[in-house]
N, C-alpha and C positions, 0 to 999 in steps of 0.2 A: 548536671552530669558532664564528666570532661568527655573528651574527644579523642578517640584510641583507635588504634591500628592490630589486627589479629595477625599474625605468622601465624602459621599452619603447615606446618613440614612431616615430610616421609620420608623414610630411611631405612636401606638395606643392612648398610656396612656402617654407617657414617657420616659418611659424605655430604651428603644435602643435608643434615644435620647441622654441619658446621659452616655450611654455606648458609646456613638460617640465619645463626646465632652472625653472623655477619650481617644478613640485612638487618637484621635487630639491630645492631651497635650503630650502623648507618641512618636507619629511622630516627634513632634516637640523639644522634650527632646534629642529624637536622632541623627537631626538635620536635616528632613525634611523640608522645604516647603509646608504648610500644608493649604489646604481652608476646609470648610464645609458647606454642602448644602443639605436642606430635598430634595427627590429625584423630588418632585414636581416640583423644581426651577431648577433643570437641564436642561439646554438647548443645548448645546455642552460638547464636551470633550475634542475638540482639543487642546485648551493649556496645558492641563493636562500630564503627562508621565506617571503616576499612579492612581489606582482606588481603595477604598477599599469600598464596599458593605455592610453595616449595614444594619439588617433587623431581623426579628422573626417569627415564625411559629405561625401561629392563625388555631388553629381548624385544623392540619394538614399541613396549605399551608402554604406559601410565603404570607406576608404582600403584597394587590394588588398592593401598588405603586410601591414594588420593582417588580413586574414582568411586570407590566407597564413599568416600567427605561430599566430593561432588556434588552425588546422586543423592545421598539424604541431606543436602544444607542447602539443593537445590532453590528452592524458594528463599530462601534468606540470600544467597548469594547473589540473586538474583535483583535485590533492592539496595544493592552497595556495591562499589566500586569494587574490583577487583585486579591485581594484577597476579602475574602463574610466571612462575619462575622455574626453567625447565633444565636439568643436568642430562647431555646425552654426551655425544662422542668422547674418548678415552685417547684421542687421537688430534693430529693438524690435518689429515687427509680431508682432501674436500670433499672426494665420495663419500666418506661415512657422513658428513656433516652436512650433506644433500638430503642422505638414506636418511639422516635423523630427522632434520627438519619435514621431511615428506610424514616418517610415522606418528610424528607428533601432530600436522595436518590431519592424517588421518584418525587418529585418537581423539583430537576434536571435534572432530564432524562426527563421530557419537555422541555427542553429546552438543547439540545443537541450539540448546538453550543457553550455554554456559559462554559468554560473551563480554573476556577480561579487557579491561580498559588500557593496558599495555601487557606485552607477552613479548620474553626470551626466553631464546635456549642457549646454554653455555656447558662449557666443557666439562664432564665430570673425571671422577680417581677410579682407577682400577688395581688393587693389590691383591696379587692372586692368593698369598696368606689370610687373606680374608675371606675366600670364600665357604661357604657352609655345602652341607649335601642338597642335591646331588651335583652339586657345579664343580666340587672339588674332588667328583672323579672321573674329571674328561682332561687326561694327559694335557689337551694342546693352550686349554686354560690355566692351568697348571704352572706351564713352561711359559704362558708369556711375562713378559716383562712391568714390573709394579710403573706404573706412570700417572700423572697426575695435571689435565690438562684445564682445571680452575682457572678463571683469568681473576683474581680476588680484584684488581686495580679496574677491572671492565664490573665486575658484578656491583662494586659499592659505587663506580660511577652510574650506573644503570640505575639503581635504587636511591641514590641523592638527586638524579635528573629524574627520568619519564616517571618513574614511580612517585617521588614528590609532587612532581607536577602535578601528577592525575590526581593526588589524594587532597590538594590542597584546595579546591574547592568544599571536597566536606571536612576534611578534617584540619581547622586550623593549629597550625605547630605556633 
């Protein structure tokens, strides 16, 4: 049986979508074994040797699929390395990217069993043309400005370092 790595990403607008399909190309640049799957379409994990958890902070939380995936792959996830790849602030202010880093803290301390073997948080997109109801009938979301604060050069070095690293005891590329 080869030796494979799962992506698992959630997505509002996009976003963490294509931040996936990134670590995916990355994985695979390194010499992974590499599948990808919205978390929806998760149905096991056994063949997999590696996990790596895409997802974004909305309003504070965890995208609900990912804490959906979480909560039912808990036991599998649990026997494999994992690393959670986290899209929050829309911004360079360091207060928001305090407030985020603190909700994300706190979003894992519900879930107390769930203990990723490396864990970021990086900047995510906001286009306000993109928002769906009811978000897109609060005027002052509306009017803010489309921005995009991705570090793509920070995310694939992040995923060919501490992410390889961690996986290359079980998973060899």
């Amino acid at each position: 049986m080869s030796q494979s790595v799962l992506i698992v990403y959630t997505t509002k607008y996009g976003s963490t979508h294509q931040v996936a399909l990134a670590v995916t190309s990355t994985l695979q640049e390194v010499g992974f074994e590499v599948e990808f799957k919205p978390a929806k379409a998760v149905e096991e994990l056994g063949s997999y040797d590696a996990v790596v958890v895409a997802t974004a902070l909305y309003m504070g939380r965890l995208h609900g699929d990912a804490r959906r995936f979480l909560t039912r792959s808990r036991k599998e996830l649990s026997e494999k390395p994992v690393a959670l790849l986290v899209l929050g602030p829309i911004d360079d202010v360091a207060k928001n990217w305090n407030g985020a880093r603190n909700q994300l803290r706190k979003e894992l301390a519900k879930l107390p069993w769930f203990t990723p073997v490396v864990q970021e948080l990086f900047g995510g997109r906001f286009d306000p043309e993109s928002l769906g109801f009811p978000l897109n009938l609060i005027p002052p979301l509306r009017k803010m400005p489309a921005n995009d604060c991705r570090d793509w050069a920070a995310i694939r070095s992040w995923v060919a370092g501490p992410v390889a690293q961690a996986f290359q005891g079980v998973c060899v590329p």
